[in-house]
Biopython code that builds the backbone (N, CA, C, O; Angstrom):
import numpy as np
from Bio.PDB.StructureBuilder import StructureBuilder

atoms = [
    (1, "UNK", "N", (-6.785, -74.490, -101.819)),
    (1, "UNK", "CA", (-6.185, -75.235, -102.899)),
    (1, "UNK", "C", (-7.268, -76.085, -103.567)),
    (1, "UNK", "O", (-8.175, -76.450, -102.819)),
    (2, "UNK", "N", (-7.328, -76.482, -104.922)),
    (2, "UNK", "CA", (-8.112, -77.306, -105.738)),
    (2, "UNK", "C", (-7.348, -78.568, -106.159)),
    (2, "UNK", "O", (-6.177, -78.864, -105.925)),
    (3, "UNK", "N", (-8.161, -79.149, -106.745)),
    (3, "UNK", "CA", (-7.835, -80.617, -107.808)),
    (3, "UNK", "C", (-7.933, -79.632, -109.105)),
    (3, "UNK", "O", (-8.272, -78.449, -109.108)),
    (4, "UNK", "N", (-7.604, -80.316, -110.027)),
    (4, "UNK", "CA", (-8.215, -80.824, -111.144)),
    (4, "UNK", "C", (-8.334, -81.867, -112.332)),
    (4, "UNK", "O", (-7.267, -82.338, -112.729)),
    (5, "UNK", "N", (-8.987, -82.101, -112.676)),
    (5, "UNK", "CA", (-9.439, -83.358, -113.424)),
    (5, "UNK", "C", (-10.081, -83.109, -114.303)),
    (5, "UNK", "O", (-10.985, -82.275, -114.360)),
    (6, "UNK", "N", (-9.448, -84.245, -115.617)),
    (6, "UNK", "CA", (-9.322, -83.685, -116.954)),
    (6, "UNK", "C", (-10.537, -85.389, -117.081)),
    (6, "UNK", "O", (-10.368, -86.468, -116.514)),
    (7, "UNK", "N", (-11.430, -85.049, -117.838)),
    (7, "UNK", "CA", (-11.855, -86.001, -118.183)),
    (7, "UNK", "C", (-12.579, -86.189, -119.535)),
    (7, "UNK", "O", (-13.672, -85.648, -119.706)),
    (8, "UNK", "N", (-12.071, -86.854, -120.391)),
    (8, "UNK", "CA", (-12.608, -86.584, -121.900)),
    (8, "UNK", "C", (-12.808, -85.202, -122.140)),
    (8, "UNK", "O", (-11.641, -84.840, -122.286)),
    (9, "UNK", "N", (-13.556, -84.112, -122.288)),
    (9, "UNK", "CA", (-12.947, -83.113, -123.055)),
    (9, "UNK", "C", (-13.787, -82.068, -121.752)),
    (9, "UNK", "O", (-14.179, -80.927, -121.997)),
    (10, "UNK", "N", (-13.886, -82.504, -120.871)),
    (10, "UNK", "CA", (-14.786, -81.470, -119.155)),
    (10, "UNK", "C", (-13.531, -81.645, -118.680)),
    (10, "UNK", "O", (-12.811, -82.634, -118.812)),
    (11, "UNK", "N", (-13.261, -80.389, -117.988)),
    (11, "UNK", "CA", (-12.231, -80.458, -116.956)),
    (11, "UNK", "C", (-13.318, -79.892, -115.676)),
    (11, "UNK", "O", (-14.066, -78.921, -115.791)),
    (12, "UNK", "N", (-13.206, -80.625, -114.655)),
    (12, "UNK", "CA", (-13.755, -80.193, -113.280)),
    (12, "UNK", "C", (-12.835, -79.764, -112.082)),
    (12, "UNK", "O", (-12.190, -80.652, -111.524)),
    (13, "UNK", "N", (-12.726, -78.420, -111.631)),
    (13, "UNK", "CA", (-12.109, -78.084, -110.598)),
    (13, "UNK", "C", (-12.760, -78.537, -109.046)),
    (13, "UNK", "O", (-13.881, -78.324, -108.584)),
    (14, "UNK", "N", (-12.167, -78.891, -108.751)),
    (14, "UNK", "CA", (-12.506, -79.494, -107.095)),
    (14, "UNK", "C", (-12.092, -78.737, -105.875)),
    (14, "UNK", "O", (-10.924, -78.742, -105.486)),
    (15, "UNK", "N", (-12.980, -78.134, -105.315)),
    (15, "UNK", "CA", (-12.404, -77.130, -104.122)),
    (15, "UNK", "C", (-12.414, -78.013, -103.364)),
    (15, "UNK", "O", (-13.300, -78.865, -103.301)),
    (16, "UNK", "N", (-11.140, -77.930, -102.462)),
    (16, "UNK", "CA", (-11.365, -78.694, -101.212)),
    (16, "UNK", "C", (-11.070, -78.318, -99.385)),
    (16, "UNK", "O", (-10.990, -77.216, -98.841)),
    (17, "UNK", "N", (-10.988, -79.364, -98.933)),
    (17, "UNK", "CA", (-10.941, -78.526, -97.065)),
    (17, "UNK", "C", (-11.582, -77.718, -96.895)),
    (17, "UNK", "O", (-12.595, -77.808, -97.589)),
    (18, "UNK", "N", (-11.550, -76.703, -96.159)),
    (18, "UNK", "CA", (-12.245, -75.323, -95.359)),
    (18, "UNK", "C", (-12.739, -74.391, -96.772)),
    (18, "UNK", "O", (-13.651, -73.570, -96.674)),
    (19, "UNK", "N", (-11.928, -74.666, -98.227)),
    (19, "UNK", "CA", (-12.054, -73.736, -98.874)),
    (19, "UNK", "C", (-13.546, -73.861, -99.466)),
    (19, "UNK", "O", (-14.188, -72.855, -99.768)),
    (20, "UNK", "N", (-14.071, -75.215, -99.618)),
    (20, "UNK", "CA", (-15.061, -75.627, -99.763)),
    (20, "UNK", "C", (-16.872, -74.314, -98.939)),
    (20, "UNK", "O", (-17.870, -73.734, -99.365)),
    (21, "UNK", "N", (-16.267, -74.531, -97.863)),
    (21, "UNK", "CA", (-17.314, -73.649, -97.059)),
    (21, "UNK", "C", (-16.893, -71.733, -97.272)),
    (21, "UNK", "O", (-17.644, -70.758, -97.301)),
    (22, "UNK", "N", (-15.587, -71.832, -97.369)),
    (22, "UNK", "CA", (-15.668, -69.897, -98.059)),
    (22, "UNK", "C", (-15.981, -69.554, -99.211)),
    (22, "UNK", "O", (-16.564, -68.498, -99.455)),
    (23, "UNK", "N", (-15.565, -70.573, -100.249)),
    (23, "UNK", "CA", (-15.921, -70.213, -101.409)),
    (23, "UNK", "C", (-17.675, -70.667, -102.178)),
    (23, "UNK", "O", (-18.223, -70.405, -103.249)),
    (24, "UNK", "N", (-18.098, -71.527, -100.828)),
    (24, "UNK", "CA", (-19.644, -71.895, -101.366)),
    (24, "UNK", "C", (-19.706, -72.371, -102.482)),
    (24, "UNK", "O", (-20.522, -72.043, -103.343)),
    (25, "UNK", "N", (-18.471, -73.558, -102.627)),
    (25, "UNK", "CA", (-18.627, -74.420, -103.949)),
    (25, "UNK", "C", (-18.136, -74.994, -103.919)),
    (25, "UNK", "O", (-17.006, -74.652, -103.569)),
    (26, "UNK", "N", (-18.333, -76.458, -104.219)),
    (26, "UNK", "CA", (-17.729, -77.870, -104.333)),
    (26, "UNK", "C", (-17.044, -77.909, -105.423)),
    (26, "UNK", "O", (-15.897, -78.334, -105.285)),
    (27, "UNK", "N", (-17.545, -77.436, -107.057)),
    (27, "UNK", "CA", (-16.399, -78.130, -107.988)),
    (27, "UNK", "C", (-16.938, -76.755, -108.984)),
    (27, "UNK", "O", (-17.857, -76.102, -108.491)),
    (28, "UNK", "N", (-16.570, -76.441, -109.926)),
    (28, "UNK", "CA", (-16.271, -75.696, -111.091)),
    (28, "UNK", "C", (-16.195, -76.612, -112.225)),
    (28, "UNK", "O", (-15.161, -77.279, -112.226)),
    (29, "UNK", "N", (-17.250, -76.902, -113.493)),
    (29, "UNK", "CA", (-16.937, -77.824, -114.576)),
    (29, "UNK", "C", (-17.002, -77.252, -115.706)),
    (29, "UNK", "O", (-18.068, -76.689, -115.955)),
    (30, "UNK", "N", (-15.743, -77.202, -116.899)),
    (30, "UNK", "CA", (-15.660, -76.185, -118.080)),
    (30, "UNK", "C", (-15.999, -77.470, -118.962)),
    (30, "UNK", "O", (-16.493, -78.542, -118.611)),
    (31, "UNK", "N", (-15.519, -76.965, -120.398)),
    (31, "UNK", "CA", (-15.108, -78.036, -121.578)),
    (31, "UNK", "C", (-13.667, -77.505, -121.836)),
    (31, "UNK", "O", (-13.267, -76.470, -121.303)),
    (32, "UNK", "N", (-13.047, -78.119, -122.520)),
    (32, "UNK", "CA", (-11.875, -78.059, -122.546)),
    (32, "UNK", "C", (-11.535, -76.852, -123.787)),
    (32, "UNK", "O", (-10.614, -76.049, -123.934)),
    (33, "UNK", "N", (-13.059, -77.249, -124.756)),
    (33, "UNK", "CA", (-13.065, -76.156, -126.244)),
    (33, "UNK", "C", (-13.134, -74.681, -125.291)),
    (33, "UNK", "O", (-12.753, -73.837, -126.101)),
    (34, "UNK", "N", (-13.387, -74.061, -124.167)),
    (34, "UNK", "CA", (-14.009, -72.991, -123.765)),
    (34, "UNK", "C", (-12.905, -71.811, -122.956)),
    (34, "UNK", "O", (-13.062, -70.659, -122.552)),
    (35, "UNK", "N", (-11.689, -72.818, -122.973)),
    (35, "UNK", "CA", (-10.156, -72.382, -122.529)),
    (35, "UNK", "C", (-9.782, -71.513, -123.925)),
    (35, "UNK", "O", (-9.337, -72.066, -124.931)),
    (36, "UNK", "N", (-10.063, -69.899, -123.816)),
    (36, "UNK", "CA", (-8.987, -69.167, -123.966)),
    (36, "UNK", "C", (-7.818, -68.776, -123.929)),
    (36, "UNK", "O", (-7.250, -68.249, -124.886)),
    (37, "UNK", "N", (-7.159, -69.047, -122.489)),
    (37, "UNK", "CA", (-5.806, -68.935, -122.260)),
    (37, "UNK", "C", (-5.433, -69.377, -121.047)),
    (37, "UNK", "O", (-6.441, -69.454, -120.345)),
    (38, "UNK", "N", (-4.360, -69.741, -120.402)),
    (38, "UNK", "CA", (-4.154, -70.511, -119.354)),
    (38, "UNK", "C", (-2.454, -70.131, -118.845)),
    (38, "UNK", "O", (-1.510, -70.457, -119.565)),
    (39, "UNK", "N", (-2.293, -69.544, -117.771)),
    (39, "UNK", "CA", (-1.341, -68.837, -117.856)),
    (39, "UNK", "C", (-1.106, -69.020, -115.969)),
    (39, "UNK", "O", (-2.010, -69.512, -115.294)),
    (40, "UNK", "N", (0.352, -68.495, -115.268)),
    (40, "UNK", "CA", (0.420, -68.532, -113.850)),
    (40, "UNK", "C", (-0.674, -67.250, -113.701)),
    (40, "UNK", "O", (-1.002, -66.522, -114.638)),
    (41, "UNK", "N", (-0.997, -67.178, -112.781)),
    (41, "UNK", "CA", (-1.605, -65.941, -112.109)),
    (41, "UNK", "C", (-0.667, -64.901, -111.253)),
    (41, "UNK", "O", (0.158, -65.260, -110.413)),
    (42, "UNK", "N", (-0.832, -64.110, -111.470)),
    (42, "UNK", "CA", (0.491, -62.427, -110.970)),
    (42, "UNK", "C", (-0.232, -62.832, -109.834)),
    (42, "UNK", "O", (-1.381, -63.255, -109.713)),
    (43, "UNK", "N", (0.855, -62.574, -108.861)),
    (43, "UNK", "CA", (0.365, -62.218, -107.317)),
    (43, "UNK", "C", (-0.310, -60.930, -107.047)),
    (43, "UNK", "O", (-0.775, -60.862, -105.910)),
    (44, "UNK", "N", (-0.490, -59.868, -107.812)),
    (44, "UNK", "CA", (-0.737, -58.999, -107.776)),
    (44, "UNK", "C", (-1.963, -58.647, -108.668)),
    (44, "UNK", "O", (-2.351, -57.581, -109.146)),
    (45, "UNK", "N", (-2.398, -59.824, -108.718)),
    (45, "UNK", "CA", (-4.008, -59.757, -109.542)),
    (45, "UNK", "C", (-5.084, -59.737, -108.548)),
    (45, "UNK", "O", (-5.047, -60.598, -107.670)),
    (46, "UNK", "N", (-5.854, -59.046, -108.554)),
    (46, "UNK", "CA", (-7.169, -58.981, -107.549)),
    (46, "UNK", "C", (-8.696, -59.215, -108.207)),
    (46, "UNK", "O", (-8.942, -58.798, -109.338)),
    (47, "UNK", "N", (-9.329, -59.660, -107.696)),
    (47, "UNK", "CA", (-10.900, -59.950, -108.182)),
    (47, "UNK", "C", (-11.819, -58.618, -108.534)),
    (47, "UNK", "O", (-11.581, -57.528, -108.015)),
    (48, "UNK", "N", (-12.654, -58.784, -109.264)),
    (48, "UNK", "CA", (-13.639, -57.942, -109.573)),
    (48, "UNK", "C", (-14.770, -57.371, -108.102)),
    (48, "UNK", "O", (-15.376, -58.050, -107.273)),
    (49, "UNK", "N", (-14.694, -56.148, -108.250)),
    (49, "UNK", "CA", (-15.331, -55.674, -106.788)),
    (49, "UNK", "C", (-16.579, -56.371, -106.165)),
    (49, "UNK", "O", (-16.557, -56.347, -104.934)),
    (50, "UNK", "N", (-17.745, -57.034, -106.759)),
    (50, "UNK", "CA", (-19.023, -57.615, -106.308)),
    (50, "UNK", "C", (-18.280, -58.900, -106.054)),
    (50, "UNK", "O", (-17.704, -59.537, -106.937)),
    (51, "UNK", "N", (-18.333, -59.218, -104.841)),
    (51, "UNK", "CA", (-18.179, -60.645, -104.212)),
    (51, "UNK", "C", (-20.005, -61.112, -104.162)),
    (51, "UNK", "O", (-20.985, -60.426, -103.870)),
    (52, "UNK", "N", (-19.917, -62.191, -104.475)),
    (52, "UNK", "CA", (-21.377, -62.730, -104.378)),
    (52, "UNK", "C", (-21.650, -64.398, -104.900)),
    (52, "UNK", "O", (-21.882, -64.457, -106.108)),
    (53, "UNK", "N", (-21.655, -65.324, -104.407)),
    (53, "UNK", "CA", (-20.860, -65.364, -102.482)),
    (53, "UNK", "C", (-19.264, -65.797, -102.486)),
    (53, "UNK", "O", (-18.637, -66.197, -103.466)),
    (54, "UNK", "N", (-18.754, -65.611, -101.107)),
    (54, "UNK", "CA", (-17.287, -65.708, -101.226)),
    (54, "UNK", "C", (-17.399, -65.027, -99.587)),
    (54, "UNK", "O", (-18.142, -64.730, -98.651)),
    (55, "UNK", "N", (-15.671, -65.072, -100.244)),
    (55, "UNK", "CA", (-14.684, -64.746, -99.072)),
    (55, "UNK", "C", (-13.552, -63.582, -99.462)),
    (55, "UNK", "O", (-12.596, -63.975, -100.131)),
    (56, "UNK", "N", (-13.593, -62.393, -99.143)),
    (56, "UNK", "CA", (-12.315, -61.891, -99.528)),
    (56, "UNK", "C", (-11.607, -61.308, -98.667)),
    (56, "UNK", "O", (-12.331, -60.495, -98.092)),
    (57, "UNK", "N", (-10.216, -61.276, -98.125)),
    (57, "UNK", "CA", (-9.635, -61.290, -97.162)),
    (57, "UNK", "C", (-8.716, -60.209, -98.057)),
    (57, "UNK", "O", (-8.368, -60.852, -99.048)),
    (58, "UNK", "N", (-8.068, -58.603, -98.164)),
    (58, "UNK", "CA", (-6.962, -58.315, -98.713)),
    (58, "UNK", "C", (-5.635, -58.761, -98.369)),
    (58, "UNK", "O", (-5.120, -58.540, -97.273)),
    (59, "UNK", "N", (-4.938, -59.558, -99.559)),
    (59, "UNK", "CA", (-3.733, -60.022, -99.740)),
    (59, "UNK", "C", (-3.525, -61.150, -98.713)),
    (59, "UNK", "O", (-2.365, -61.461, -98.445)),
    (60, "UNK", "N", (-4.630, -61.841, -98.066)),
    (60, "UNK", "CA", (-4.520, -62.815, -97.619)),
    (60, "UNK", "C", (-5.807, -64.086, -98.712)),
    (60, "UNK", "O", (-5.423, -64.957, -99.493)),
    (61, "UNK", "N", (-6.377, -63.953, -98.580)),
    (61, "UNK", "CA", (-7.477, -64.913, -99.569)),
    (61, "UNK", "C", (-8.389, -64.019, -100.029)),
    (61, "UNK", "O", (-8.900, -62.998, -99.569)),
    (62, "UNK", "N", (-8.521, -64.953, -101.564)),
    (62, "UNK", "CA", (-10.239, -64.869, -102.197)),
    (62, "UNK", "C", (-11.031, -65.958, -102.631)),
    (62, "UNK", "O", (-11.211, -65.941, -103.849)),
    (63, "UNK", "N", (-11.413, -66.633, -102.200)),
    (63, "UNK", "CA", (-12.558, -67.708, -102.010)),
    (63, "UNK", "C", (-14.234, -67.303, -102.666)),
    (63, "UNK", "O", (-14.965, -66.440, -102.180)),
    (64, "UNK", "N", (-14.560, -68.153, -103.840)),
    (64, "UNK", "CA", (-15.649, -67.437, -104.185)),
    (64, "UNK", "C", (-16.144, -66.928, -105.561)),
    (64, "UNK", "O", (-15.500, -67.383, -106.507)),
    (65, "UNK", "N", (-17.163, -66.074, -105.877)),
    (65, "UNK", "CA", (-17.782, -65.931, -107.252)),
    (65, "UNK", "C", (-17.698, -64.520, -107.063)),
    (65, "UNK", "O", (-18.285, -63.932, -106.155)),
    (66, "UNK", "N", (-16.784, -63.834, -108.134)),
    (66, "UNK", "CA", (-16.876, -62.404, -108.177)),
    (66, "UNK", "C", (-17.531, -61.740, -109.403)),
    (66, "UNK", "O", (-17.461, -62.328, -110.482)),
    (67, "UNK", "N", (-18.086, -60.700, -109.322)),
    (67, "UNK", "CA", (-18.566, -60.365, -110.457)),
    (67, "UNK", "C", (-18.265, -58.356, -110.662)),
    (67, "UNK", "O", (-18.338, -57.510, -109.770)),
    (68, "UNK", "N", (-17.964, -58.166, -112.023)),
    (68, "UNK", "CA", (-17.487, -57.284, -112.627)),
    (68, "UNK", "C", (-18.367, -56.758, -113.677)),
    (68, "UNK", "O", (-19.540, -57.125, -113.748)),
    (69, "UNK", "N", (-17.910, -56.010, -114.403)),
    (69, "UNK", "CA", (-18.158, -55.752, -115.738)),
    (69, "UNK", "C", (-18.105, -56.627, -116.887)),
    (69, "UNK", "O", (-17.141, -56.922, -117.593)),
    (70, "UNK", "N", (-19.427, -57.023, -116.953)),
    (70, "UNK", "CA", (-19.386, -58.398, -117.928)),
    (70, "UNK", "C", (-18.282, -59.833, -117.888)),
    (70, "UNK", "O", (-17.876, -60.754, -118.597)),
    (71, "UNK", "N", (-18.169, -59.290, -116.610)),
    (71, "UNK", "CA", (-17.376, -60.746, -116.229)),
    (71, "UNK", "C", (-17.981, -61.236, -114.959)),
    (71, "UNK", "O", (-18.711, -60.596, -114.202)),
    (72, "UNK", "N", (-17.548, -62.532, -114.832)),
    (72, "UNK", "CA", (-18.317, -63.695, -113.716)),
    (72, "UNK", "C", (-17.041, -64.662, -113.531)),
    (72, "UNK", "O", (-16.616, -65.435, -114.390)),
    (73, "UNK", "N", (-16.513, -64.463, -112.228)),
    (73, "UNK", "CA", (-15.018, -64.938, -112.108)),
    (73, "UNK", "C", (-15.395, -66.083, -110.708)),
    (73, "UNK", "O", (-16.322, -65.956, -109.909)),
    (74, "UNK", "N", (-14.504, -67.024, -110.742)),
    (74, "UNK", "CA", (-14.255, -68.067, -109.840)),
    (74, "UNK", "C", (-12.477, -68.008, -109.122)),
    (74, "UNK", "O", (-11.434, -68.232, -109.737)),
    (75, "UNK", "N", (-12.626, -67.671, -107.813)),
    (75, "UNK", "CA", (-11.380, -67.390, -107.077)),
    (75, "UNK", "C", (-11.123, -67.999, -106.151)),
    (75, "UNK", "O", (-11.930, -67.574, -105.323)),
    (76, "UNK", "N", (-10.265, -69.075, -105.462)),
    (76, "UNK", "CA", (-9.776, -69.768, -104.690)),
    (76, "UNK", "C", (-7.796, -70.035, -104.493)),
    (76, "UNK", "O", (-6.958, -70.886, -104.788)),
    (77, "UNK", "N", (-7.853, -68.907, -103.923)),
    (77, "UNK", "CA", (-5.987, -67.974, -104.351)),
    (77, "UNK", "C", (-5.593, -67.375, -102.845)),
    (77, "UNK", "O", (-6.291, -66.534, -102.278)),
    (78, "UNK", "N", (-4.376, -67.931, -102.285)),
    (78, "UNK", "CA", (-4.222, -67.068, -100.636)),
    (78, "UNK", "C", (-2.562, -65.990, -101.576)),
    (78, "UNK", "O", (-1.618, -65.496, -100.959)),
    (79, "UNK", "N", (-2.736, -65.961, -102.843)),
    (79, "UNK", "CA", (-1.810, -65.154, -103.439)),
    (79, "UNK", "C", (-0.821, -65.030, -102.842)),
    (79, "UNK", "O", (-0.439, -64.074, -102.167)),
    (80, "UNK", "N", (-0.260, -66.156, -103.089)),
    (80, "UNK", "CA", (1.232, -66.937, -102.802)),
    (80, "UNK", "C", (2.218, -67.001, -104.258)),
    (80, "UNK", "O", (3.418, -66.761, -104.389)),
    (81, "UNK", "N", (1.550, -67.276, -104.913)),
    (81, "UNK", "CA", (2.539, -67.721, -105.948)),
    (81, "UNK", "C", (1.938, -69.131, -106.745)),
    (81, "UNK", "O", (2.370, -69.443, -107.855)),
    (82, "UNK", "N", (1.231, -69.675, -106.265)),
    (82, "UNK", "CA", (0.551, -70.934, -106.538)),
    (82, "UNK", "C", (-0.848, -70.706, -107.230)),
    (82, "UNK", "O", (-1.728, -71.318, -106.623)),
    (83, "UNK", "N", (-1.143, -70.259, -107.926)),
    (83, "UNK", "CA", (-2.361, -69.638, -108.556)),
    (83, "UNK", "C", (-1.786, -70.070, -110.185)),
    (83, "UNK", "O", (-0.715, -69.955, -110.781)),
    (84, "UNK", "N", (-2.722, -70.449, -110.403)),
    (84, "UNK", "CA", (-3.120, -70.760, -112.004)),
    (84, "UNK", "C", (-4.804, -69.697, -112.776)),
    (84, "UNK", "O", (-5.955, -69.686, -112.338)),
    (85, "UNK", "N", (-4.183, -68.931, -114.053)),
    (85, "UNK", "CA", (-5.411, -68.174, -114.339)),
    (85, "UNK", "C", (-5.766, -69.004, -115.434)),
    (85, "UNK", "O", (-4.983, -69.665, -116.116)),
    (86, "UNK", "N", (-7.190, -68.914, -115.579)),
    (86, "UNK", "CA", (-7.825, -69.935, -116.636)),
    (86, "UNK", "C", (-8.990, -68.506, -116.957)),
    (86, "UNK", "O", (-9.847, -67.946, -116.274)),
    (87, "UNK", "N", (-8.547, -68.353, -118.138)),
    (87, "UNK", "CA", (-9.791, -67.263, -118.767)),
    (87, "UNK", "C", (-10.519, -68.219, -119.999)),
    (87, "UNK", "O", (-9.969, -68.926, -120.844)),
    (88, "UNK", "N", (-11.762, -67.992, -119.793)),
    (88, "UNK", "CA", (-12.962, -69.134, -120.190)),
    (88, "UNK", "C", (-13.730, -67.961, -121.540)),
    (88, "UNK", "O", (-13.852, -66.739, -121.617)),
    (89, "UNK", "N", (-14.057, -68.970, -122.317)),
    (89, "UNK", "CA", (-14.781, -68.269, -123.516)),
    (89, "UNK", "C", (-16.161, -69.105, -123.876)),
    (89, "UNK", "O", (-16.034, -69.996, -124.716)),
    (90, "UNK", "N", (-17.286, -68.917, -123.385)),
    (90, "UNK", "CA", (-18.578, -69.368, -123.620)),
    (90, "UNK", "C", (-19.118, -69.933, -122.576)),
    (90, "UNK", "O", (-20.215, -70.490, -122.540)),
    (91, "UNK", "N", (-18.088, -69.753, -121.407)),
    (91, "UNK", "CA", (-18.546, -71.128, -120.052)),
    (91, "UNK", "C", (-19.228, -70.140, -118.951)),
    (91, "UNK", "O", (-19.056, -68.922, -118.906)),
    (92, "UNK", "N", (-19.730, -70.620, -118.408)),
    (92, "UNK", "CA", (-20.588, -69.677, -116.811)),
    (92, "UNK", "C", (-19.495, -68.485, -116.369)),
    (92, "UNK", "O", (-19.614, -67.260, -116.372)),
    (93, "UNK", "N", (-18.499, -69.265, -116.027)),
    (93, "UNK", "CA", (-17.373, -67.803, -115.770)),
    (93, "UNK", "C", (-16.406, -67.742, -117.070)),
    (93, "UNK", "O", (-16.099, -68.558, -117.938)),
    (94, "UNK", "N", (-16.048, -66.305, -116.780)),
    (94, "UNK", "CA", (-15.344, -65.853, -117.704)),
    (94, "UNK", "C", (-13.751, -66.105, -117.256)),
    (94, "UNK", "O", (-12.992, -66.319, -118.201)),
    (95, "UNK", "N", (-13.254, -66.103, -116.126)),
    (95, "UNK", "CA", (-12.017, -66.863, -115.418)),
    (95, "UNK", "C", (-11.776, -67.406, -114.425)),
    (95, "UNK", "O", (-12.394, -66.935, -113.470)),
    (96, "UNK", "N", (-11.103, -68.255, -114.191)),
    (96, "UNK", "CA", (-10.724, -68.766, -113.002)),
    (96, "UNK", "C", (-9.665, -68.647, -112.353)),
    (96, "UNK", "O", (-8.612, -68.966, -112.905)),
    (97, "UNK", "N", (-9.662, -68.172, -111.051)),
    (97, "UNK", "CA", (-7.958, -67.594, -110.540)),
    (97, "UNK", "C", (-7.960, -69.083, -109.378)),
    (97, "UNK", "O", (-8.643, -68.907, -108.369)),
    (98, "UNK", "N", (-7.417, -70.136, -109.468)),
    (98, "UNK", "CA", (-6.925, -71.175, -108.481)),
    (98, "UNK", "C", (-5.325, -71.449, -108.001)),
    (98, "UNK", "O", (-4.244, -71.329, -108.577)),
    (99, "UNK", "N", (-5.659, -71.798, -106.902)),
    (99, "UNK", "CA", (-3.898, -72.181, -106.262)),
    (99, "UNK", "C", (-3.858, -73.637, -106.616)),
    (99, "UNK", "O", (-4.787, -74.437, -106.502)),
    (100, "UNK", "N", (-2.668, -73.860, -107.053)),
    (100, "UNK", "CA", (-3.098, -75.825, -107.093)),
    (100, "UNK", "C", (-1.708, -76.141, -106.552)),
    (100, "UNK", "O", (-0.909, -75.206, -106.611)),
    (101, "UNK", "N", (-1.342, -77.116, -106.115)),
    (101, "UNK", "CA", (-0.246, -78.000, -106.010)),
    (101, "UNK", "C", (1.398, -77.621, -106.631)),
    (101, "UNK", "O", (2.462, -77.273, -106.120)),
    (102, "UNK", "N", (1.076, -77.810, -107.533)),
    (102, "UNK", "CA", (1.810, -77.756, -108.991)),
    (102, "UNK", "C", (1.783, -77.055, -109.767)),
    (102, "UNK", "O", (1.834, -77.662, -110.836)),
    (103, "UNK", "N", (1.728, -76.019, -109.904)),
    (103, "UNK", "CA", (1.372, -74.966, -111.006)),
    (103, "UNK", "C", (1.885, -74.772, -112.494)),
    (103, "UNK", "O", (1.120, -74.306, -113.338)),
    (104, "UNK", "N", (3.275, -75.158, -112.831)),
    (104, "UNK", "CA", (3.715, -75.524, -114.184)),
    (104, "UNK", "C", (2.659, -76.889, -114.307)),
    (104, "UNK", "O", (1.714, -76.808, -115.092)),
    (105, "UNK", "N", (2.875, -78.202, -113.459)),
    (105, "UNK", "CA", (2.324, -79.715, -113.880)),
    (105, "UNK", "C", (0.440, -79.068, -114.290)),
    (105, "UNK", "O", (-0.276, -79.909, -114.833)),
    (106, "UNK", "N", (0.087, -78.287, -114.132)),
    (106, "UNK", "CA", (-1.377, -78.302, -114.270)),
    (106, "UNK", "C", (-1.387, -77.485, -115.834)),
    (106, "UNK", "O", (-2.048, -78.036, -116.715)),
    (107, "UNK", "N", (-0.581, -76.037, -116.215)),
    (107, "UNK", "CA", (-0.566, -75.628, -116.921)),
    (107, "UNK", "C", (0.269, -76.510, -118.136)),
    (107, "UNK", "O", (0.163, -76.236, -119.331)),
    (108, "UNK", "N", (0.866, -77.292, -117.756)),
    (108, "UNK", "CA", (1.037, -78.612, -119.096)),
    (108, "UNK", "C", (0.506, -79.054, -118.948)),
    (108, "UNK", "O", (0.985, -79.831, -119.774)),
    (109, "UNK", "N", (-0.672, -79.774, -118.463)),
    (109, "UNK", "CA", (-1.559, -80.771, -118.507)),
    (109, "UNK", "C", (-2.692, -79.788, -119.364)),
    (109, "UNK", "O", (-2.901, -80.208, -120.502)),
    (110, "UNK", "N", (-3.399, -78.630, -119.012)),
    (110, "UNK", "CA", (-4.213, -78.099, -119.713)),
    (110, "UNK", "C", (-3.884, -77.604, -120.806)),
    (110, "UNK", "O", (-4.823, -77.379, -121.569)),
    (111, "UNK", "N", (-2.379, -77.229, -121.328)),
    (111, "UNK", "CA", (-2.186, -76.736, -122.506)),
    (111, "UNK", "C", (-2.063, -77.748, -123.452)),
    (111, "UNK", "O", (-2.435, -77.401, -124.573)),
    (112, "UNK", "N", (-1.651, -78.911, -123.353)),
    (112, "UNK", "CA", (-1.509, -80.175, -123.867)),
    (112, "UNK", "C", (-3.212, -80.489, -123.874)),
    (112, "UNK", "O", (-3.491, -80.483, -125.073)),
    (113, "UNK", "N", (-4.236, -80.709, -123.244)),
    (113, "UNK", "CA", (-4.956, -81.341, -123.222)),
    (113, "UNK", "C", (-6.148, -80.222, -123.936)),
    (113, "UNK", "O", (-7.210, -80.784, -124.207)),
    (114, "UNK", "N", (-6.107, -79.152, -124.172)),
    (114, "UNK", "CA", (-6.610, -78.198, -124.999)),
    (114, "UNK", "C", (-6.047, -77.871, -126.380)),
    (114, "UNK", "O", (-6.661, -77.071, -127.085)),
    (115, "UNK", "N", (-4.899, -78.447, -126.821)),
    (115, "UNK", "CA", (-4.557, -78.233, -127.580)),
    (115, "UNK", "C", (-5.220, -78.749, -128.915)),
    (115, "UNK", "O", (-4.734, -78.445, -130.004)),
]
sb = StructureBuilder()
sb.init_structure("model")
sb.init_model(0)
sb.init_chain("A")
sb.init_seg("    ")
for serial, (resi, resn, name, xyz) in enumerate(atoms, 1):
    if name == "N":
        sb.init_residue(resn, " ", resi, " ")
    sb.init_atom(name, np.array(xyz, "f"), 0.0, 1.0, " ", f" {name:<3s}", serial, name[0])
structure = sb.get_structure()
């Protein structure tokens, strides 16, 4: 599970607990201009095949930096239902698949705060 935190126009994702050491990353920081679209995440969405570094567990976790075909993705999801997708336009990754807390309260907070 993550934070996130909206601060003047950077939003920073915060990995935290154990996920911290699978996914080999403390925080994720966008701009708020760089949000394409922001939507729940399908349980049935999976990462791009090059894990590098991470964790991928099938249909139990993905923890980590995946990389694809011109994409560069950030995943921290035990694909529950609690996943938020954040597809990024100009930023280091091209999306972000996270579990958070709250999943409507985050997707109004970023659609409101990107707007």
């Amino acid at each position: 599970m993550v934070e996130l935190e909206i601060a003047g126009t950077t939003v920073t994702v915060h990995v935290t607990g154990t996920h911290r050491v699978l996914a080999l990353r403390e925080r994720v920081t966008f701009d708020l201009s760089e949000i394409a679209a922001v939507t729940e995440a399908e349980v049935d969405l999976r990462p791009p095949w090059l894990r590098a570094p991470g964790a991928f567990f099938p249909g139990v976790i993905a923890a980590g930096t995946f990389r694809g075909k011109g994409r560069k993705e950030f995943w921290d999801t035990h694909f529950a239902g609690q996943g938020v997708r954040i597809d990024l336009a100009g930023a280091d990754f091209t999306r972000l698949v996270v579990d958070v807390a709250d999943p409507d309260l985050v997707l109004r907070e970023l659609r409101t705060a990107a707007a």
